[in-house]
C-alpha positions in Angstrom: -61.1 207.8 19.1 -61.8 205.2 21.8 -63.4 202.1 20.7 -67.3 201.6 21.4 -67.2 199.4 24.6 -68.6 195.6 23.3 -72.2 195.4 25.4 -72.1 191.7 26.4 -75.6 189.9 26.1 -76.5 189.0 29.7 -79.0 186.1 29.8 -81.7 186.9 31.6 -82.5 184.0 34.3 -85.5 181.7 34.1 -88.5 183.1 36.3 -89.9 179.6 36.4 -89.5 177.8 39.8 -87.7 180.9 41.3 -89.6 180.8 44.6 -88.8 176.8 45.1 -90.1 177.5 49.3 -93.5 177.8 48.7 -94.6 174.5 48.0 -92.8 173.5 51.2 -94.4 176.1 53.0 -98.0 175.1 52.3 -97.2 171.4 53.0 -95.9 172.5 56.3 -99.1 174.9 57.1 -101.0 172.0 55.7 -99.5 170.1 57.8 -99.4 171.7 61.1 -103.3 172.6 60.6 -104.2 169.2 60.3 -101.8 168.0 63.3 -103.6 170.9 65.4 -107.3 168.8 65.1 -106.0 165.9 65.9 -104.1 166.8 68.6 -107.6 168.4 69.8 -109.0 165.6 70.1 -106.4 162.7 70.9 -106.9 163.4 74.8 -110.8 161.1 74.1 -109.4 158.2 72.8 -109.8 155.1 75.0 -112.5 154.2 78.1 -109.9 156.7 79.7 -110.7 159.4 77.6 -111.9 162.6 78.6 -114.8 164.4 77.3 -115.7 167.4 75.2 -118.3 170.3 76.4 -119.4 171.6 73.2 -121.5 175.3 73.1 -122.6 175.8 69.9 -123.3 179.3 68.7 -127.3 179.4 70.1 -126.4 178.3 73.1 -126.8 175.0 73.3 -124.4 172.7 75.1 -123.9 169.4 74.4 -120.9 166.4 76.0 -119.4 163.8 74.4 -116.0 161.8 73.7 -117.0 160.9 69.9 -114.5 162.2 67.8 -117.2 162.7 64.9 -119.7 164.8 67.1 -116.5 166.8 68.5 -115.1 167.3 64.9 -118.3 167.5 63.2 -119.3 170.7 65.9 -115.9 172.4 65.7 -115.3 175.6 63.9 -112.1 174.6 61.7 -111.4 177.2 59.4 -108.0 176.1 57.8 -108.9 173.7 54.5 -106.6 170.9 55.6 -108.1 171.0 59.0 -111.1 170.3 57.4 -109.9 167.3 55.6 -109.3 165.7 59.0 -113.0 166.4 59.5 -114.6 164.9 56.4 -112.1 162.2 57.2 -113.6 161.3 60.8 -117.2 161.8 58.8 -116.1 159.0 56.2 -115.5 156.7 59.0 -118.4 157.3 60.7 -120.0 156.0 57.4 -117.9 153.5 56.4 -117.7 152.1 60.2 -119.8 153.7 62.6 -116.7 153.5 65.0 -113.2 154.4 65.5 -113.7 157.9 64.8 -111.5 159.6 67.0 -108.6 156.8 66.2 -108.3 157.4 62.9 -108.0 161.6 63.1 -104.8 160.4 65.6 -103.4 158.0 63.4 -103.8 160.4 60.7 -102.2 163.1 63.1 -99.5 161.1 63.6 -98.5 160.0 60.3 -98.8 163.5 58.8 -95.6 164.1 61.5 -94.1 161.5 60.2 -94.0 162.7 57.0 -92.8 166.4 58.5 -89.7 164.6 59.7 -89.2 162.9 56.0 -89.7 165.7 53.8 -87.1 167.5 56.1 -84.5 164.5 55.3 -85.2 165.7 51.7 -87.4 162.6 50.2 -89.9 163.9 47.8 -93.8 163.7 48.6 -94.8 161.7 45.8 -92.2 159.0 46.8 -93.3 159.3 50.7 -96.8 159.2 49.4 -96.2 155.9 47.3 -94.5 154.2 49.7 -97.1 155.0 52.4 -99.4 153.1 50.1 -97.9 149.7 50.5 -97.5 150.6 54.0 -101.4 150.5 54.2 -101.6 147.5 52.1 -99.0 145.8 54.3 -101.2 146.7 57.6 -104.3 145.2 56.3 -102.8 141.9 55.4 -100.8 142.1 58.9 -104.9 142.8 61.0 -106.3 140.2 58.2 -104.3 137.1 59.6 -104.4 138.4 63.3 -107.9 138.6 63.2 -110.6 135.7 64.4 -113.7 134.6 62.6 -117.4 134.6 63.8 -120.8 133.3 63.5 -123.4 135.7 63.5 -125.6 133.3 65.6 -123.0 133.7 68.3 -124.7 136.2 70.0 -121.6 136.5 73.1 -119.3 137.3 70.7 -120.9 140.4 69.2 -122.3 141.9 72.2 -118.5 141.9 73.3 -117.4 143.9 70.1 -121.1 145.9 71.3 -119.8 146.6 75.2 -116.3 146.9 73.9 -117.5 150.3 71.8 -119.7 151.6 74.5 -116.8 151.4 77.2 -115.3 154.2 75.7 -118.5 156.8 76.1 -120.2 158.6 79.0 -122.8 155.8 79.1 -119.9 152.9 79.9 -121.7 151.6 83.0 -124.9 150.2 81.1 -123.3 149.1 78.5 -124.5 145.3 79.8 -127.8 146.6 79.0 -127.2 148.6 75.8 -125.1 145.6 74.1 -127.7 143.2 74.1 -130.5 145.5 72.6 -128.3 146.9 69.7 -127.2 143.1 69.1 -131.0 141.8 68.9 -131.7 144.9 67.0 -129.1 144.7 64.0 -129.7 141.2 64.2 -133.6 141.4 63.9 -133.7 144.1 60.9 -130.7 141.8 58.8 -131.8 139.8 56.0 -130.5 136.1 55.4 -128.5 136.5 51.9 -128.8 140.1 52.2 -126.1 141.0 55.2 -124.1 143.7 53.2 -126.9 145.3 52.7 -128.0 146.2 56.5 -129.8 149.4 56.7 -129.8 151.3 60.4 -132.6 153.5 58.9 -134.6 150.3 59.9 -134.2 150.6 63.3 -135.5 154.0 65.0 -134.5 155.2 68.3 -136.7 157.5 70.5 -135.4 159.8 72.7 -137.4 160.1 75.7 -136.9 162.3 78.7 -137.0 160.9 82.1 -136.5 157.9 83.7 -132.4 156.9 83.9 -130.4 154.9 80.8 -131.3 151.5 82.4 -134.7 151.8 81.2 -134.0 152.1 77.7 -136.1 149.4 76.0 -136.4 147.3 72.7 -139.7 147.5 71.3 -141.1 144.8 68.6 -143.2 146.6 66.7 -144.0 150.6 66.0 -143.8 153.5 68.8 -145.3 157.0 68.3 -144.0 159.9 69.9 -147.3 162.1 69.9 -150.1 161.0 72.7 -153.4 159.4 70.8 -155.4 162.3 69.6 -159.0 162.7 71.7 -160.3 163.1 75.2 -163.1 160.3 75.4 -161.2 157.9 72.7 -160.1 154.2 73.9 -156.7 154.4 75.1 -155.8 150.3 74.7 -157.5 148.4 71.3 -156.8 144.4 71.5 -157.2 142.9 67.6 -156.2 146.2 66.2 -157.0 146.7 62.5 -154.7 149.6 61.6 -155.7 152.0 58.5 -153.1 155.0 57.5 -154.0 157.3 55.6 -153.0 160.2 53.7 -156.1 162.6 53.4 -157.6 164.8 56.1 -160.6 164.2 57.8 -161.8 168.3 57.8 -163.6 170.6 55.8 -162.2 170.7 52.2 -160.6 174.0 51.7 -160.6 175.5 48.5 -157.1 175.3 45.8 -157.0 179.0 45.6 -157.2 181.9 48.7 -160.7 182.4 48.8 -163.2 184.4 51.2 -166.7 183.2 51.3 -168.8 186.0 52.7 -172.6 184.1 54.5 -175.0 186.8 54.3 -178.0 185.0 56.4 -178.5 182.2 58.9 -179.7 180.1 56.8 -177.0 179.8 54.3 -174.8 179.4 56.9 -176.6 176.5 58.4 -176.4 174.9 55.3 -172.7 175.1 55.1 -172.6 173.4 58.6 -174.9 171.1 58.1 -172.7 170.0 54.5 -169.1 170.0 56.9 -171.2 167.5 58.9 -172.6 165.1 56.6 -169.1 165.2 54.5 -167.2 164.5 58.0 -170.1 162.6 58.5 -169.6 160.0 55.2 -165.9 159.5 56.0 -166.0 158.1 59.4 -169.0 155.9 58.1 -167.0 154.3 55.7 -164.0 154.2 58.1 -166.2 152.3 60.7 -167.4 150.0 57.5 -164.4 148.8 56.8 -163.9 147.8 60.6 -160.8 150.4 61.1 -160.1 150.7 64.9 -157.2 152.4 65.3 -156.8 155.3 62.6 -152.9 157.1 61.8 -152.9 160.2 60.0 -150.2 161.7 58.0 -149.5 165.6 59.2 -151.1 167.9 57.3 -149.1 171.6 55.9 -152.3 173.3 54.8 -155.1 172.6 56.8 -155.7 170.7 60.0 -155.5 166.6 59.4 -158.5 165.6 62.0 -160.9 168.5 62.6 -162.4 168.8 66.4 -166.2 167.5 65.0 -164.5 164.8 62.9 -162.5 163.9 66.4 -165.6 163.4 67.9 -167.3 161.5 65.3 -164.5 159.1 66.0 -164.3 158.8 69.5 -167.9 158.5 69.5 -167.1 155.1 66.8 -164.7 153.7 69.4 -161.8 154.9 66.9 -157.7 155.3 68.5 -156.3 158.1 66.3 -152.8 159.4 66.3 -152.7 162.7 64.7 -149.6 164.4 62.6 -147.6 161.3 61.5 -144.5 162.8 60.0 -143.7 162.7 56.2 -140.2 161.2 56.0 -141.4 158.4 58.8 -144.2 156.9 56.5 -141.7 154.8 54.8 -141.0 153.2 58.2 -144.7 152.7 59.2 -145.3 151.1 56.1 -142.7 148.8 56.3 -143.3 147.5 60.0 -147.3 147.2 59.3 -146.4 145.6 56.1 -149.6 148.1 54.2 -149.7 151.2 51.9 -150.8 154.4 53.0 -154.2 155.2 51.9 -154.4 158.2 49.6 -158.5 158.7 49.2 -161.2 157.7 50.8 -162.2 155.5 48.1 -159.6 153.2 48.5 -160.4 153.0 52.2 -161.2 148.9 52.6 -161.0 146.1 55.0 -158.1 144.8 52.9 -156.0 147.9 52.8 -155.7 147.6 56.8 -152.9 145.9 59.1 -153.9 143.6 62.1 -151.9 143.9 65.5 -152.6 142.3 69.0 -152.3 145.3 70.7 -152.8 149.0 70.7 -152.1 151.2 73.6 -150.8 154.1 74.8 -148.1 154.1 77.5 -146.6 156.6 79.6 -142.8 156.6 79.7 -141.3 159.3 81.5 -142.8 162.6 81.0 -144.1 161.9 77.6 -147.3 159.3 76.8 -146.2 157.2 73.6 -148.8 154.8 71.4 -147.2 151.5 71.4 -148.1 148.8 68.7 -147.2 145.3 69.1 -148.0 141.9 67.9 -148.4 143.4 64.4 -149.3 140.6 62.0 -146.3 140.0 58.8 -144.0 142.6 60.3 -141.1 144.0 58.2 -137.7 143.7 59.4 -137.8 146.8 61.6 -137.4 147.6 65.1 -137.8 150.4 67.6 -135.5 151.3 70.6 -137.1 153.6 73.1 -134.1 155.5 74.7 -134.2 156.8 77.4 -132.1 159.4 80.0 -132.1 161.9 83.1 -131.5 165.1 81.3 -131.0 166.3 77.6 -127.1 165.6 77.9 -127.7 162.2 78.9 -130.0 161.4 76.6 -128.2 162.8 73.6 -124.7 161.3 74.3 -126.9 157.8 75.0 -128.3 157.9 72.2 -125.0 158.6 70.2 -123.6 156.0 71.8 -126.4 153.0 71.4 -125.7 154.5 67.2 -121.9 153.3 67.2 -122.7 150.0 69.2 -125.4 149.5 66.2 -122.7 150.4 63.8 -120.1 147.9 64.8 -122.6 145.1 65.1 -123.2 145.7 61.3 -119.7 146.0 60.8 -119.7 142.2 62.1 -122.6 141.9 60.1 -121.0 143.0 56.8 -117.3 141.4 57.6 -117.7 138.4 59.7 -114.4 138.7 61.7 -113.0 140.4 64.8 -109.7 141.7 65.9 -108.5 142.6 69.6 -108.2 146.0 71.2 -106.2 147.8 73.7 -103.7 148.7 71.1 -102.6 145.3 69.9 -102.6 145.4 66.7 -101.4 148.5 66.0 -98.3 147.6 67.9 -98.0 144.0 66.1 -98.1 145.8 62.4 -95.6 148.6 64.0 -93.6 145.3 64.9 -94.0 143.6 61.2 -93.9 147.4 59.0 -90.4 148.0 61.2 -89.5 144.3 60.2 -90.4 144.5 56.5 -88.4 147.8 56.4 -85.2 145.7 56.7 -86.0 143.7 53.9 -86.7 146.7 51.5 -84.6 149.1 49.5 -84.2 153.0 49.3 -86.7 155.5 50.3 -89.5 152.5 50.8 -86.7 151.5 54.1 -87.7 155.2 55.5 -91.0 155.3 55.5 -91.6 151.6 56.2 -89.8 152.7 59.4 -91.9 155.8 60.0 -95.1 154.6 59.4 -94.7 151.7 61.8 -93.4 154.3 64.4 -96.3 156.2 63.8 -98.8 153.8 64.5 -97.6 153.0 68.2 -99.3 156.8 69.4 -102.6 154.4 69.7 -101.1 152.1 72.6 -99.4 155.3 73.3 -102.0 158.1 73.8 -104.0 154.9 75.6 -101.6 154.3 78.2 -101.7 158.3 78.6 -105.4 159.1 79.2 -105.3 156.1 81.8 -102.7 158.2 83.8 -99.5 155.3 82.9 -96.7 155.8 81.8 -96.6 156.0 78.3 -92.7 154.7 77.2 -92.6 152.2 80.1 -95.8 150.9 78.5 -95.6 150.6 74.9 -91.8 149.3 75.6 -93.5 146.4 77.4 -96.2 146.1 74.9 -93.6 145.8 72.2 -91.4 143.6 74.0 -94.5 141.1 74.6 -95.3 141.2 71.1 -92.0 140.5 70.2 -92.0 137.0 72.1 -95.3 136.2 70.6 -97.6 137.5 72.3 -100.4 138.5 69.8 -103.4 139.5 72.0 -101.6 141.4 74.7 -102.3 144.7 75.0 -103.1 147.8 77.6 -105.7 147.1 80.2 -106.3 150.3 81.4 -108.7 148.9 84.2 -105.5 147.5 85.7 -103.0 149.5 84.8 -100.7 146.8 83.1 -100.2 145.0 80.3 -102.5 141.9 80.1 -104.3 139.0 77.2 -107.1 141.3 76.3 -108.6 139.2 74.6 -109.2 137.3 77.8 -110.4 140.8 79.0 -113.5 140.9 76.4 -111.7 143.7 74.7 -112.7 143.0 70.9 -113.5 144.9 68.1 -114.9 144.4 64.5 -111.7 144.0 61.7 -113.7 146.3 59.2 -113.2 149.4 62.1 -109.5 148.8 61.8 -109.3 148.1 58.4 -110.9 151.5 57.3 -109.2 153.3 60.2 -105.6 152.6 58.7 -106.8 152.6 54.8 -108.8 156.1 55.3 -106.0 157.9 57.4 -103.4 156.6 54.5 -105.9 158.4 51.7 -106.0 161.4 53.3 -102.4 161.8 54.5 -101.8 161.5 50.5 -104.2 163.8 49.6 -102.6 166.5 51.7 -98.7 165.4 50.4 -99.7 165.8 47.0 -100.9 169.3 47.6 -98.1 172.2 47.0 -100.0 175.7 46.5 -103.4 177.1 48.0 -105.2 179.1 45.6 -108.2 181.0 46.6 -111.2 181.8 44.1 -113.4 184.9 43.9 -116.6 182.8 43.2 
């Protein structure tokens, strides 16, 4: 008999970690996703830059070379992609400016981290090492940059024009530095400067007329024309009175119909609307209120047509329909409360200005207040343009020459542009890479070769040649040159900050330190896994 062949116990192998591509996989789509926004939008970086038409899904079309507006529009479906967009949102918060920069640094870093996960270096290292990188960098733009005063008013409109050079609305920026200086300036609080609220200063877009007449306004505008056909249309010695209850027939809480059977009970309800309407102007004109502003009204109408002409016939400026969210402004610039009854309605409870009128400014008729008596810290900008576009892209750009005044504001110091100091930490990262060890020696090195696509993609959109530039640029700032960097006006490589080319340090700071967040962020992630919530 044959002996019983011996069955040999085969081990059976580990499932764990069989399909080792897949993490490598979803970095790389990651990756690429992320590299595809930014190379969307690299070609609008600089006063070179081009500029986006964006149609958005109604129809509507709107231009501009603000990285935020571009990204913020754009349908990115991919969930890296969208990383790159909250990340140009974060520094529109943080900064105001330097949106589009920091979606190409990012852009550019996440290659170089393609090219070093391919030499085999894991992403946790690349991440940790990209870290000090960022640290690095913000010591290297800390010692390059230049203190200021914040009662040198040259100096920040420069960091003002230098933002605005960059957008549609480049050729007034003489005009549009000054007023967002004098604005940021006006609403900031001594002791108080990190604390500098834009929601302070309210900018009107107003049709017509061309950027040039855009205009700073101390004191309150309205948008709505004062309400009334036989009403004054200038007060001098205004005494101001908002309030918060309508001056109509009082409705009832619940859906009711009354049904009037005869004439005479029907007189008697008009005759009761009257001497009610009646009673409330009297005590408005007792308490010497001139000019009257009345919070809009959801359920019935805030200023009926007989109480309208009660108060024209009292001498009484109205403006109707004061929006909700835009009573915490009034209140602030006329220093009062809003008045909730009628009771409370006294000479005490009003605010005193010089002036009252209403202006026409364009196609639209504003009410101007000025000379109002213990102002807040607030401020209006009336913008103006030719057509919606215009307008629009002025008045996104007059927001990020605000911003980087408070930036100034916040962190009183300011670097120079045209690519110089990306170039000088590219110089000082490659530098320090000598002086490290291992894997830190690799990415010190790719990090500082990443950060030359600024002067780079600058040199680019002004039609030079981008090698023969940046090799020129880095040879300057090899022989000391700090402050040189591209002039794209001229074509060459010249002391820009001679040219007027500055910026705020904060803008570069969060540029580099946001970018290194997010490029870690999207290292550390290895699988995609999709919910059915």
């Amino acid at each position: 008999m044959a002996p019983k062949a011996k069955t040999v116990g085969i081990k059976p192998k580990a499932q764990t970690f069989k399909d080792k591509s897949k993490p490598t996989d979803v970095r790389l789509s990651n990756i690429q996703a992320a590299k595809a926004v930014s190379d969307a939008i690299r070609t609008s970086l600089g006063p070179r830059g081009m500029d986006k038409m964006i149609q958005a899904a109604n129809g509507e079309v709107s231009i501009t070379n603000d990285g935020a507006t571009i990204l913020k529009q754009m349908n990115v479906l991919h969930p890296a992609a969208k990383m790159l967009v909250e990340l140009s949102r974060a520094q529109d918060v943080e900064a105001g400016d330097g949106t589009t920069s920091v979606v190409v640094i990012a852009g550019a870093l996440l290659e170089a981290c393609e090219k070093l996960l391919q030499k085999g270096l894991h992403p946790t290292a690349i991440s940790d090492s990209f870290q000090r990188c960022s640290n690095k960098a913000v010591e290297i733009l800390t010692e390059m940059s230049t203190p200021i005063e914040l009662n040198d008013r040259d100096t920040l409109i420069k960091s003002a024009a230098t933002s605005l050079n960059s957008k549609v609305v480049s050729q007034q920026s003489s005009l549009l530095a000054p007023i967002a200086v004098d604005a940021v300036i006006r609403v900031t609080e001594p002791g108080k400067e990190n604390a500098v609220d834009l929601k302070n200063i309210k900018v009107i877009q107003s049709l017509g007329g061309t950027v040039e007449d855009t205009e700073l306004v101390q004191g309150l505008v309205f948008t709505s024309r004062s309400a009334g056909t036989n009403a004054p249309k200038r007060i001098e010695k205004a005494k101001i009175g908002l309030i918060q209850f309508c001056i109509s027939a009082p409705k009832t809480d619940m859906d009711h119909n009354v049904i009037v059977s005869d004439y005479a009970a029907m007189d008697r309800v008009l005759k009761e609307e009257r001497s009610y309407i009646l009673n409330i102007v009297k005590q408005i004109k007792k308490a010497g209120c001139n000019v009257l502003l009345v919070q809009k009204s959801i359920l019935r109408d805030a200023v009926s047509d007989l109480a309208q002409h009660f108060l024209d016939k009292i001498k009484c400026l109205v403006v109707k329909d004061v929006e909700r969210e835009d009573i915490e402004f009034v209140c602030k610039t006329l220093h009062c409360r809003p008045i909730a009854s009628l009771d409370h309605f006294t000479a005490e409870n009003l605010s005193s200005a010089d002036l009252v009128e209403e202006v026409a400014s364009g196609t639209n008729k504003f009410v101007k207040i000025t000379g109002i008596q213990n102002m807040g810290r607030t401020i209006s900008i009336i913008c103006r343009g030719s057509n919606k576009l215009v307008l629009e892209e002025a008045a996104r750009s007059l927001h990020d020459a605000l911003c980087v005044v408070r930036c100034l504001v916040r962190k009183r110091a300011q670097i120079v542009g045209g690519g110089a100091p990306e170039i000088e930490m590219a110089l000082q990262l490659a530098a320090a890479a000598q002086t490290v060890e291992g894997v830190d020696a690799y990415c010190y090195r790719a990090f500082a070769d990443a950060l030359e696509v600024i002067p780079s993609t600058l040199a680019e959109n002004a039609g030079l040649n981008p090698i023969a530039t940046v090799t020129e640029l880095r040879n300057r700032h090899a022989q000391g040159e700090k402050n040189a960097g591209i002039n794209v006006r001229k074509g060459a490589i010249t002391d820009i900050f001679a040219e007027n080319v500055v910026q705020p340090l904060l803008v570069s700071i969060s540029s580099i330190t946001l970018a290194t967040e997010t490029i870690r962020s999207i290292l550390k992630i290895d699988d995609i896994v999709n919910t059915f919530s």
